[in-house]
ROGU-365442 format. One line per 10 residues: number of its first residue (from 1); their letters; for each residue z negated, y, x of C-alpha. Coordinates in Angstrom, 1 decimal. Layout:
BEGIN
NUM	a	Z/Y/X ~ ...
This chain:
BEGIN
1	xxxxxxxxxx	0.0/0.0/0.0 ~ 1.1/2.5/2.3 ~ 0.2/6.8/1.7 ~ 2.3/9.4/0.5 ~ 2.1/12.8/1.6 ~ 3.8/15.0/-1.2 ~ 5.1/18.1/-2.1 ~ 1.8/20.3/-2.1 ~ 1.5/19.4/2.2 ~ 0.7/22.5/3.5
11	xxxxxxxxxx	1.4/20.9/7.1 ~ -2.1/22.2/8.5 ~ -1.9/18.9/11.0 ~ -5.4/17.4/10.1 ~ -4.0/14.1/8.9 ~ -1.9/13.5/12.3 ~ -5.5/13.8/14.2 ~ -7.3/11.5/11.3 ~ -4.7/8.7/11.6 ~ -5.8/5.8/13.9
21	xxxxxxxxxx	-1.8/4.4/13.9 ~ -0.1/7.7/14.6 ~ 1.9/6.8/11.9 ~ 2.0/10.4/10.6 ~ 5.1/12.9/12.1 ~ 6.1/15.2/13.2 ~ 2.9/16.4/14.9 ~ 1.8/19.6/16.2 ~ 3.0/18.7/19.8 ~ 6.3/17.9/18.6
31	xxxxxxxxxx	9.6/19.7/18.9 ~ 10.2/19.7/15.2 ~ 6.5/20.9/13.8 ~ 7.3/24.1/13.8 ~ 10.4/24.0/11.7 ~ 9.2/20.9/9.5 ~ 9.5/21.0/5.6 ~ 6.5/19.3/5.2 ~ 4.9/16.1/7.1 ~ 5.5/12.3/6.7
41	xxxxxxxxxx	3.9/9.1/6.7 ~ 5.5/6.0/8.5 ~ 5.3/3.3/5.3 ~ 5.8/0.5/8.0 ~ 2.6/1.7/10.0 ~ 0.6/3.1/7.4 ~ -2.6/0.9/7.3 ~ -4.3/2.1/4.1 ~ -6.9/3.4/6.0 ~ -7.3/5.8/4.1
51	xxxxxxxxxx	-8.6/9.1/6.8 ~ -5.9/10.9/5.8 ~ -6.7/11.7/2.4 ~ -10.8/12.9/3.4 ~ -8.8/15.1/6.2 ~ -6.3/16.7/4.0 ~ -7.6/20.3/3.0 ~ -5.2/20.0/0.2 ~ -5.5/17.1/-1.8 ~ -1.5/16.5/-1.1
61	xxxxxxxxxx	-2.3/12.6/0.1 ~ -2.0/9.4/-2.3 ~ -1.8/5.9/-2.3 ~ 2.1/5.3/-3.4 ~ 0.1/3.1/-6.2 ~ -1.3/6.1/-7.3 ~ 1.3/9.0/-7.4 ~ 2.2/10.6/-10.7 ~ 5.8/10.5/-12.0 ~ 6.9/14.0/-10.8
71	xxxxxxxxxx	5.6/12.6/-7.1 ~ 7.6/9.2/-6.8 ~ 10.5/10.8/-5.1 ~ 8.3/11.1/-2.1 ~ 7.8/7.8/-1.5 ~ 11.9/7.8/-0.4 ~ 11.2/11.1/1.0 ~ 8.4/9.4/3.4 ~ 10.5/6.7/4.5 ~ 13.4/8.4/5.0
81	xxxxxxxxxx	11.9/9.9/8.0 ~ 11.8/7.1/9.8 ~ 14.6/4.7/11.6 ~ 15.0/1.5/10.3 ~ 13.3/-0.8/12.7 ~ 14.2/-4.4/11.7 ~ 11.0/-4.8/10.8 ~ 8.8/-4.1/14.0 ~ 5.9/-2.2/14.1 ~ 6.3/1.2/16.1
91	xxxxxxxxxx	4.0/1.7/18.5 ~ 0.3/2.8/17.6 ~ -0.7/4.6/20.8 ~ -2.2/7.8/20.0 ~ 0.6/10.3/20.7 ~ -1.1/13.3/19.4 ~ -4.7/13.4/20.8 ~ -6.5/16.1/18.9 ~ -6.4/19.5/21.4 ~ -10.3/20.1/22.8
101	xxxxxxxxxx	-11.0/23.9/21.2 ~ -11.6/26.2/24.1 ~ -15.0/26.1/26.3 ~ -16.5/29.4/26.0 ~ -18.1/30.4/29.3 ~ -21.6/31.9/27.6 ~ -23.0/35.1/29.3 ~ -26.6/35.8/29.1 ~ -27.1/38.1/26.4 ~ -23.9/38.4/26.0
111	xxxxxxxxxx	-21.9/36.5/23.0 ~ -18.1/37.0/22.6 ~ -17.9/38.9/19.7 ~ -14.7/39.1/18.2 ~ -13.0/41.2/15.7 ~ -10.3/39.1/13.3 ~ -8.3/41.6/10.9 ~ -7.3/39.9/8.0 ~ -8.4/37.2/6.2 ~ -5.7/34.6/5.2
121	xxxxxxxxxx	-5.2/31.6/6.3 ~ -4.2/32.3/10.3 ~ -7.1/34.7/10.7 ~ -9.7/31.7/9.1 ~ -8.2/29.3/11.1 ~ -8.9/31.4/14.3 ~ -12.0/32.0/13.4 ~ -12.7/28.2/12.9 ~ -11.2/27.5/16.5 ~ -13.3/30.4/17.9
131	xxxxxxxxxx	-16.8/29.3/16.5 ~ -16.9/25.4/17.4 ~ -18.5/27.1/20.5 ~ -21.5/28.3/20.6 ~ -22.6/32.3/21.4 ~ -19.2/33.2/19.7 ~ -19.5/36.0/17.2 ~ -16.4/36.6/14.1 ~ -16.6/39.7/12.4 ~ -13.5/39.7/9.9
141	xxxxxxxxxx	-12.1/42.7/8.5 ~ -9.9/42.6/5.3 ~ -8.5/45.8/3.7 ~ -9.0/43.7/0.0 ~ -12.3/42.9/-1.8 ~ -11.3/39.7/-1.3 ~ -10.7/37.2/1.0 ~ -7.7/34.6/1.7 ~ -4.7/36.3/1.7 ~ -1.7/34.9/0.1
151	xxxxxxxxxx	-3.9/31.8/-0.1 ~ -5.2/33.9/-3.2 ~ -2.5/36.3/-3.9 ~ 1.0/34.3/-2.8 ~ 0.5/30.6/-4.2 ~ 1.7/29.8/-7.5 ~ -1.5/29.4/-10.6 ~ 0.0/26.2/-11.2 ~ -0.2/24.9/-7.8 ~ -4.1/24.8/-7.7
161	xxxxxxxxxx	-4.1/22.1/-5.1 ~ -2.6/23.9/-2.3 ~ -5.4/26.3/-3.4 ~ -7.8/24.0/-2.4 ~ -7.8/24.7/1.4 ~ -10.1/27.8/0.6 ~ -12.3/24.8/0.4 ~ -12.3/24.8/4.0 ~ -12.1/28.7/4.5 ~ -15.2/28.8/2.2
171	xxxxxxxxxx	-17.1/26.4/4.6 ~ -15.9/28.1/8.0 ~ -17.2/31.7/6.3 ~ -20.8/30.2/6.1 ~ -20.7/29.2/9.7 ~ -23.3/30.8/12.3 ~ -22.1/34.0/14.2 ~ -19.9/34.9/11.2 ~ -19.4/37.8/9.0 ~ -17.1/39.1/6.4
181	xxxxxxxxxx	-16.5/42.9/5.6 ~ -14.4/43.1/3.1 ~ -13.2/45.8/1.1 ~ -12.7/47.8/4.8 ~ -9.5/49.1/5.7 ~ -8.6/48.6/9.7 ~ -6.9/51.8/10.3 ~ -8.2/54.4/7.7 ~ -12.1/53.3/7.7 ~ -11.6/52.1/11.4
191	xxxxxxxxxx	-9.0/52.3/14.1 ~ -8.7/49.7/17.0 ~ -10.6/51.6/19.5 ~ -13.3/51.7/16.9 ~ -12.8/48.0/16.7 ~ -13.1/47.2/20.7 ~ -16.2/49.3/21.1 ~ -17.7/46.6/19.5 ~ -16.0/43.4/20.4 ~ -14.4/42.3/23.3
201	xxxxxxxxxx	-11.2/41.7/21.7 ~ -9.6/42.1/18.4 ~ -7.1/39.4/17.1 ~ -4.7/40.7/14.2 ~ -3.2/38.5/11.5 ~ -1.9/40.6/9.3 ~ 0.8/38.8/7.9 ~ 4.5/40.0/7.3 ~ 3.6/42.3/4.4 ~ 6.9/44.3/3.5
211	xxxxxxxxxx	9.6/42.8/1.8 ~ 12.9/42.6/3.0 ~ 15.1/45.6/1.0 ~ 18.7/45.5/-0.6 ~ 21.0/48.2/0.4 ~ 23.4/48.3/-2.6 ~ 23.5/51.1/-5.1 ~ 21.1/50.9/-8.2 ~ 18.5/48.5/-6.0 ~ 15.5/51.6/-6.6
221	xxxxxxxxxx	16.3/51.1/-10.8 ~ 13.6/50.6/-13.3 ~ 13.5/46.8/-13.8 ~ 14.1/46.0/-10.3 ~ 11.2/44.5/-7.8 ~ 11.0/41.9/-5.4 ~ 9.8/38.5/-6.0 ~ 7.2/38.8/-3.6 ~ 5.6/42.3/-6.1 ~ 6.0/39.9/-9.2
231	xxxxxxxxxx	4.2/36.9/-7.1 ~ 1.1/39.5/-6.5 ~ 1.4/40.5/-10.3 ~ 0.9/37.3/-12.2 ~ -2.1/36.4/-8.7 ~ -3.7/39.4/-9.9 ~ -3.7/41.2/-6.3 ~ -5.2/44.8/-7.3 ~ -2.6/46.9/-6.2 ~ 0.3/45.3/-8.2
241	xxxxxxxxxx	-1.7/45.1/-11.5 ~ 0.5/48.2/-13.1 ~ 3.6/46.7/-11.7 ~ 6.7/47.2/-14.6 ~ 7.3/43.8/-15.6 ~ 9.6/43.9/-18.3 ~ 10.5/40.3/-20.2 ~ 12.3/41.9/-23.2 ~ 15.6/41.2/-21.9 ~ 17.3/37.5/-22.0
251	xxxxxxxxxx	17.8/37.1/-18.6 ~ 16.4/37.3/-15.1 ~ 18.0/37.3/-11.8 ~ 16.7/36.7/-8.3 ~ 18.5/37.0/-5.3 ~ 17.9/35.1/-3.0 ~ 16.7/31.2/-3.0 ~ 13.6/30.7/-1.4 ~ 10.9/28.7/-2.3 ~ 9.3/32.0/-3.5
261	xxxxxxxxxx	12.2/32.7/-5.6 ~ 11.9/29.2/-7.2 ~ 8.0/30.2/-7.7 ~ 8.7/33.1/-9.6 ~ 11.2/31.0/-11.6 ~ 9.5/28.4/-12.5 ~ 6.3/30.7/-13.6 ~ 8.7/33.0/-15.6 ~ 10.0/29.6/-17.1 ~ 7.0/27.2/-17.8
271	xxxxxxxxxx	5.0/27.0/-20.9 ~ 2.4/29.4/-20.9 ~ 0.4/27.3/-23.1 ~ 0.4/25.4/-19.2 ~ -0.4/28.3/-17.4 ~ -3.2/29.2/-19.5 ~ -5.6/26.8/-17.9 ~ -4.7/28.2/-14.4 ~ -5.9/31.2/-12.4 ~ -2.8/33.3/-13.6
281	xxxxxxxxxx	-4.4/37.1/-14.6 ~ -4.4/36.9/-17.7 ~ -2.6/40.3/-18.3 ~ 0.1/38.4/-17.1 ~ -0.7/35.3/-19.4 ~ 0.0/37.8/-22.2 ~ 3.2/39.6/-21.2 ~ 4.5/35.2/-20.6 ~ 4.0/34.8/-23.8 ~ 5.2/37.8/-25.5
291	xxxxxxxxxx	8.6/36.9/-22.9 ~ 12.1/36.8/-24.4 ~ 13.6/35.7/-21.7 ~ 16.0/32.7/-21.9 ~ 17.2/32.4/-18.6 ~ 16.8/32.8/-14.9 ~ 19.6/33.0/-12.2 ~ 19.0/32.4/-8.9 ~ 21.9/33.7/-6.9 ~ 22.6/32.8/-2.8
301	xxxxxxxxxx	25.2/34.5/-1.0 ~ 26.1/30.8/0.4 ~ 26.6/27.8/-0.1 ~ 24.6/24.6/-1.8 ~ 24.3/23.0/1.8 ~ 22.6/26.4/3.1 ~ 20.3/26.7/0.1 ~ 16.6/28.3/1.7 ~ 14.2/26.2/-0.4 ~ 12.6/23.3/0.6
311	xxxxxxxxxx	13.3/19.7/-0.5 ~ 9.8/19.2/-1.2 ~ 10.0/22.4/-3.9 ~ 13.5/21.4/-5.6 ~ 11.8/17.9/-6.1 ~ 9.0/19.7/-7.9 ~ 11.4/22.7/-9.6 ~ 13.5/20.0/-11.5 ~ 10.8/17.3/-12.5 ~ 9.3/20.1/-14.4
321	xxxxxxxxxx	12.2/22.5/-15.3 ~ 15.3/22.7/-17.4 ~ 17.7/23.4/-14.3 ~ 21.2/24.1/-14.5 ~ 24.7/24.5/-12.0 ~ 27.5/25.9/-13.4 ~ 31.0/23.8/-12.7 ~ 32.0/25.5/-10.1 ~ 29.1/25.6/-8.5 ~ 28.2/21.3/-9.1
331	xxxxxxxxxx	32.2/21.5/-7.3 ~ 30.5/23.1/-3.9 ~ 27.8/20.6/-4.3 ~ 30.3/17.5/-4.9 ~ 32.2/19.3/-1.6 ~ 29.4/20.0/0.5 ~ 27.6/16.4/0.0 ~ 31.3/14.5/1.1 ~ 31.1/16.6/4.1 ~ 27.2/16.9/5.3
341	xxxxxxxxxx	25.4/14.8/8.1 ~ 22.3/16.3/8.6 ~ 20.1/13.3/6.6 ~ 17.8/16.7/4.9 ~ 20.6/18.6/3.6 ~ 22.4/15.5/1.8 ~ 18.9/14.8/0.1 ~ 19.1/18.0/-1.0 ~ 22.3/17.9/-2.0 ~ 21.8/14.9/-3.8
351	xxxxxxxxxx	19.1/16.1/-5.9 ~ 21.3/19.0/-6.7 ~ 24.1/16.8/-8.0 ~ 21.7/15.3/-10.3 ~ 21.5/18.6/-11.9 ~ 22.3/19.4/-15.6 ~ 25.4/21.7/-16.5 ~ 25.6/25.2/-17.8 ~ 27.9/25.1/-20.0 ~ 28.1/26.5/-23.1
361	xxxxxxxxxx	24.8/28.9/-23.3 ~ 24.5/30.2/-26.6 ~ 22.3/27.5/-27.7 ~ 19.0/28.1/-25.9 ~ 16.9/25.7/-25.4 ~ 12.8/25.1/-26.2 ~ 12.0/26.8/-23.2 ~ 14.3/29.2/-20.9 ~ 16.4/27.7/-18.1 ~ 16.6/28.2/-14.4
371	xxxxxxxxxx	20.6/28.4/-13.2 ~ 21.6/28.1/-9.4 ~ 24.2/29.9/-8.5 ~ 26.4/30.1/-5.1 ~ 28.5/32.6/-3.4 ~ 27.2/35.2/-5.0 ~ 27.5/38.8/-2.7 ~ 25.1/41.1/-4.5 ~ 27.1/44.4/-4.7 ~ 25.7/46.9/-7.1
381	xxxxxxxxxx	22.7/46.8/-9.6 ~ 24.5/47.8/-12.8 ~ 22.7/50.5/-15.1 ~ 21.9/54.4/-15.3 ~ 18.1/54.7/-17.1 ~ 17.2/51.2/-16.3 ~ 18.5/47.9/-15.1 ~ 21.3/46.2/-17.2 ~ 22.7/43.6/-14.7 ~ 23.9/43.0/-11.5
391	xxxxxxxxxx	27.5/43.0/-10.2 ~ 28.3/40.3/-7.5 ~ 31.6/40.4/-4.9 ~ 32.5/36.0/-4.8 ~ 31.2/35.4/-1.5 ~ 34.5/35.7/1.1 ~ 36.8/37.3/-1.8 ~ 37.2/40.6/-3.5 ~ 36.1/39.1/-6.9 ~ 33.6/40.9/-8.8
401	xxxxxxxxxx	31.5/39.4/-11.5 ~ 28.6/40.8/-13.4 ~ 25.5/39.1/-15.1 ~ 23.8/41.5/-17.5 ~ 19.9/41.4/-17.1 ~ 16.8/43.1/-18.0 ~ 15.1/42.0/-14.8 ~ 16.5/41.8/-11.1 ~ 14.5/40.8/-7.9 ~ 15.1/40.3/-4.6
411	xxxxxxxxxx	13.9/37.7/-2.6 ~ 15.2/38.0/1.2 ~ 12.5/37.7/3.4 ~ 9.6/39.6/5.2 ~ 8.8/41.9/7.8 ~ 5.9/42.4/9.8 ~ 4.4/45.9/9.8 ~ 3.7/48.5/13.0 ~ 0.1/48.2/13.8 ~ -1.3/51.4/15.1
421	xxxxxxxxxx	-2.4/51.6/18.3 ~ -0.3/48.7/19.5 ~ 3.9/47.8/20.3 ~ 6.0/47.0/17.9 ~ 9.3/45.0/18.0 ~ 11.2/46.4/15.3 ~ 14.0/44.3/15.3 ~ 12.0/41.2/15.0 ~ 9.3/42.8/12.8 ~ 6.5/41.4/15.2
431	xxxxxxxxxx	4.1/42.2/17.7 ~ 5.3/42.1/20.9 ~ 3.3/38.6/22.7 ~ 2.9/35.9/24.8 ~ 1.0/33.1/23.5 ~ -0.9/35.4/21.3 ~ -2.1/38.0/23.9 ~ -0.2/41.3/22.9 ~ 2.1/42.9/25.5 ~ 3.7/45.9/26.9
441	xxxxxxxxxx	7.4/45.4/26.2 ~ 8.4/47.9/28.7 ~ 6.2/46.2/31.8 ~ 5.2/42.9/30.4 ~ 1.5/43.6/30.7 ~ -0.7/42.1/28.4 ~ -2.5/45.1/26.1 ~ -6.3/44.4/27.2 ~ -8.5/42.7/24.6 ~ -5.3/42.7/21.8
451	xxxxxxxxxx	-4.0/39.6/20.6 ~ -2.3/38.0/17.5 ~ -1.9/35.3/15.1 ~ -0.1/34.2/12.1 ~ 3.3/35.7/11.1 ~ 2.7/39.5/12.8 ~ 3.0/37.2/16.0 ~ 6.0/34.4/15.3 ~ 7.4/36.3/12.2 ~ 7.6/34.6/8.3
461	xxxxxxxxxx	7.9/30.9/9.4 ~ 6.0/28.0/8.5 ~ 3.6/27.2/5.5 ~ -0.1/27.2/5.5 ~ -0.7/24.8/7.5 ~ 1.3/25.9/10.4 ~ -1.2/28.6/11.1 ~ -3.5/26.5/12.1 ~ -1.7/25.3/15.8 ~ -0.5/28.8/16.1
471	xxxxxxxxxx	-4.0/30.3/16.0 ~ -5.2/27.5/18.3 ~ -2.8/29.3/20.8 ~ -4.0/32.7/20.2 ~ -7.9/31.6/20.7 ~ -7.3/29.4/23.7 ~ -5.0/32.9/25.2 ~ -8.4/35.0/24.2 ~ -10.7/32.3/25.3 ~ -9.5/31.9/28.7
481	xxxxxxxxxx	-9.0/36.2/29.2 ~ -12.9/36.6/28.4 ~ -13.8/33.7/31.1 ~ -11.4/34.9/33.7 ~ -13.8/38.2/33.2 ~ -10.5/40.5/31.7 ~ -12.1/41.3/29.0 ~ -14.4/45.0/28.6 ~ -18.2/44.2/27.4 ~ -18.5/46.2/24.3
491	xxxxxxxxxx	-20.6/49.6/24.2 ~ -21.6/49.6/20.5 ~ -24.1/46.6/19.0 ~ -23.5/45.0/15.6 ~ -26.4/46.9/13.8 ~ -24.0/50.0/15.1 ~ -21.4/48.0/13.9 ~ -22.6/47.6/10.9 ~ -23.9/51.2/10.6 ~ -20.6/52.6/11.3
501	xxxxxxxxxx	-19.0/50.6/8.5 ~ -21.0/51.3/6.1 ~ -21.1/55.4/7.0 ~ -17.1/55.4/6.5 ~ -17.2/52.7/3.7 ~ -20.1/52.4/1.5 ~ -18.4/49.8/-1.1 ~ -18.4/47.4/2.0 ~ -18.6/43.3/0.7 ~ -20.3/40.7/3.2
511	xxxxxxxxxx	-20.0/37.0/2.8 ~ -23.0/37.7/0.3 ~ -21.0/39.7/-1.6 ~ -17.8/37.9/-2.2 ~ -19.7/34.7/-2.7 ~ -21.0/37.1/-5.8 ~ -17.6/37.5/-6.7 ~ -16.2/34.0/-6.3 ~ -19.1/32.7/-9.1 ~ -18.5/35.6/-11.3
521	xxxxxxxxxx	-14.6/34.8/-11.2 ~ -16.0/30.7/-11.6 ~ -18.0/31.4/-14.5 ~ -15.4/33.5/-16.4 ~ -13.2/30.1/-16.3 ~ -15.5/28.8/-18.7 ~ -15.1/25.2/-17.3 ~ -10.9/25.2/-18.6 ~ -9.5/27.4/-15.9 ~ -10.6/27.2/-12.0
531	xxxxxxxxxx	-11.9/30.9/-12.1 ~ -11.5/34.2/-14.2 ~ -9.6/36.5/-11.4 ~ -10.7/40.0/-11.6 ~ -7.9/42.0/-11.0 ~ -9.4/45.8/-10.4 ~ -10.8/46.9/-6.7 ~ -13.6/48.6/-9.2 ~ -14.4/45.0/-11.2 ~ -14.6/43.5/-7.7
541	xxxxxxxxxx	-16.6/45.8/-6.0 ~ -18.7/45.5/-9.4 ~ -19.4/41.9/-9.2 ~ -20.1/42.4/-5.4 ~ -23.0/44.7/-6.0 ~ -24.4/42.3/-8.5 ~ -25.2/39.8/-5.5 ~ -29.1/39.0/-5.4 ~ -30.7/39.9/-2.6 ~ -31.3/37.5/0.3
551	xxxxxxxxxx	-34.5/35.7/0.5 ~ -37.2/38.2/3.0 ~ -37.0/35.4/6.1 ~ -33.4/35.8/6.1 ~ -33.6/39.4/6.5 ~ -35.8/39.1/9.2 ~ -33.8/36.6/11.3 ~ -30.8/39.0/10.7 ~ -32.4/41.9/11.7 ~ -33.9/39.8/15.0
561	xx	-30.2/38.7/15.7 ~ -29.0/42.6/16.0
């Protein structure tokens, strides 16, 4: 009864180091981790062991005796990774020994303290990394009331088990030598010199926070946004709650086919009688149902064989949603399939064949449709007051066509954001680094005590998971500076720290704080949905201040520790 690892992996790598067999690839240490879809489990090797499940933070591991209808494809999926081997065993030496965190070389009365800005998944990772050594101290800064990142704003409400790795984040947060403040905006409360007065380094993952922009005429209409504003509005992220979201019209179109767009489809086009026992905001739980939309388009400027989602997420897009190719399009498909080698792309291209057809669409359906399309150029967002369509040049011809709509967004990528204080590689939207430790473009000097993690250092690649080796770097980078003595002692001491903050930001939340917040948010679920998201900085800041008071010994060991 071999495992399956299925389409909620988040490729975080704990399984390869839990498996006795080595049956599980491709691991961190291998060429293709980095650019993996997801991870895979040798059926032939697989010896029911059963470590893999208790080590993945996701839940995304099952016996393939156990795997619901919508996961069986995954079984194939699994095996397919693998050569056929005439039946022998592969080998089960240990090819991925799990990587010894960094040795911290303690200083008497001095602990490396470290500021992390951010608070998503490559920032909780690092911190992880940093404190499995002792006299280590992890202040993290986050700009939000609440902590996570896209963990809690970018993952779909209906895919609560990839949620389930703020399990983990939750436990590293109570950890020894750790603090959050939250609510605190690196570069308006504090700048970076403020930052490394106090610590002897600061590590930023920040993410890739701007959105990729179309520059066709119309783009800046009412009733256009990109997929990534509409993800944060139905999340309930507190800046996006006001976001113009109208559904009056029939249609939707996305540009773009990422597994984002297919999020946003698949949201706009499921139930919400399903959603309604989610985290979803519920603002957006009522604008769902009052919807009148009937279909969604999601339009590529290539090709079928190019398409940007993952297997893994068309496997879950069409065992749960009407999807649809028009002729010409399933034509590309037929085409592309005849021609391809690459074993991914011809799974993909298979489960696209298997796809329904447009047709005729004046007979809608029970619930709206999602329609690939191909080939589509976007030229010109069609409308004077508001959005009415979009016009499209056929990809490689001067054909125009145009698909009326009461909704277009765009869904083209990220970019990382300039930093203050520190280079900036605009052309690759990162921060300028080597292994993490930032650097001088102009003389290849590292920037003293500056270092990054997360997509501001590699760019939008990867899925949760994927953080978690690429922090690893970033720590053992900052690790190996503060033993080597390259690294400036800090002046200030965390009660100035903590003075300072509080001076420029009263409304500051510690760990006590949000912990306040996550059982309000629990409680307001009512037991049907995982939590009750307030989606107002003031609500937040609310439930923060409604945090009881630590019991008087804690106090006092804090205030020794200062």
């Amino acid at each position: 009864m071999p495992h399956v690892i299925t389409q909620s992996c988040c490729s975080d790598g704990s399984c390869v180091y839990a498996c006795p067999v080595n049956c599980i690839h491709p691991t961190p240490d291998e060429p293709g981790f980095a650019t993996a879809e997801m991870l895979y489990i040798d059926p032939v090797a697989c010896v029911d062991c059963g470590a893999c499940v208790s080590a993945c933070p996701v839940g995304a591991i099952a016996p393939d005796t156990k795997l619901t209808p919508a996961q069986l494809p995954f079984v194939e999926l699994n095996a397919a990774f693998y050569p056929e081997r005439d039946g022998k065993l592969p080998p089960t030496s240990k090819l991925a020994p799990v990587a010894e965190a960094p040795v911290v070389h303690s200083r008497p009365g001095s602990p490396l303290r470290v500021a992390i800005v951010g608070s998503g998944p490559a920032a909780m990772y690092a911190a992880d990394e940093l404190l499995t050594q002792r006299d280590v101290e992890v202040n993290v800064f986050e700009k939000l009331p609440t902590p996570y990142g896209l963990v809690r704003a970018g993952v779909a409400p209906d895919h609560q088990s990839t949620k389930r790795v703020t399990t983990l984040f939750d436990r590293i947060s109570q950890s020894d030598g750790f603090a959050f403040y939250l609510n605190v905006e690196v570069g308006h409360h504090l700048s970076h010199d403020d930052l490394l007065a106090h610590h002897h380094a600061v590590l930023y993952a920040v993410g890739a926070p701007n959105d990729r922009r179309l520059d066709i005429d119309g783009i800046d209409l009412p009733g256009t946004a990109t997929a990534t504003e509409m993800v944060a509005w139905y999340n309930g992220h507190p800046e996006f709650t006001d976001l113009a979201v109208d559904l009056s019209g029939e249609r939707v179109v996305i540009v773009g086919n990422g597994n984002v767009a297919l999020d946003v489809a698949r949201i706009l086009t499921t139930d919400p009688d399903l959603l309604a026992d989610t985290d979803i905001a519920d603002y957006a739980l009522a604008a769902l149902r009052a919807s009148r939309v009937r279909e969604v388009v999601i339009a590529a400027r290539r090709g079928p064989e190019a398409s940007a989602f993952t297997l893994p997420e068309l496997i879950g897009l069409v065992s749960t949603c009407e999807v649809v190719l028009d002729a010409e399009d399933r034509d590309r498909v037929l085409v592309a399939l005849a021609e391809e080698t690459d074993p991914l792309t011809r799974n993909k291209l298979e489960v696209l064949s298997t796809l329904g057809d447009a047709g005729d669409d004046s007979a809608p359906g029970a619930r709206p449709r999602i329609r690939l399309a191909y080939h589509l150029t976007p030229h010109r967002v069609a409308g004077e007051q508001r959005v009415t369509g979009i016009e499209f040049t056929l990809t490689g011809t001067d054909q125009t066509c145009e698909l009326p709509a009461g909704l277009v967004l765009t869904s083209i990528g990220y970019r990382g954001r300039p930093i203050p204080g520190l280079p900036f590689d605009d052309a690759a939207a990162v921060v300028p680094n080597a292994g993490g430790r930032v650097v001088d473009p102009a003389t290849g000097a590292a920037v003293p005590g500056a270092y990054v993690a997360g997509w501001i250092k590699r760019g939008p690649t990867g899925f949760i998971g994927t953080n978690k080796s690429c922090a690893a770097e970033t720590v053992r980078s900052l690790v190996a500076d503060f033993n080597d003595g390259m690294l400036t002692e800090p002046v200030g001491s965390p009660a100035a720290l903590e003075r300072a903050v509080r001076a420029r930001c009263p409304e500051v939340i510690d760990r006590r704080g949000w912990k306040a917040i996550d059982d309000a948010e629990v409680a307001r679920g009512g037991g049907r949905r995982p939590r009750g998201k307030f989606t107002s900085v003031a609500e937040l800041t609310a439930a923060a201040a409604a945090a009881p008071e630590p019991p008087l010994h804690r106090r006092l060991l804090a205030g020794l520790r200062r």
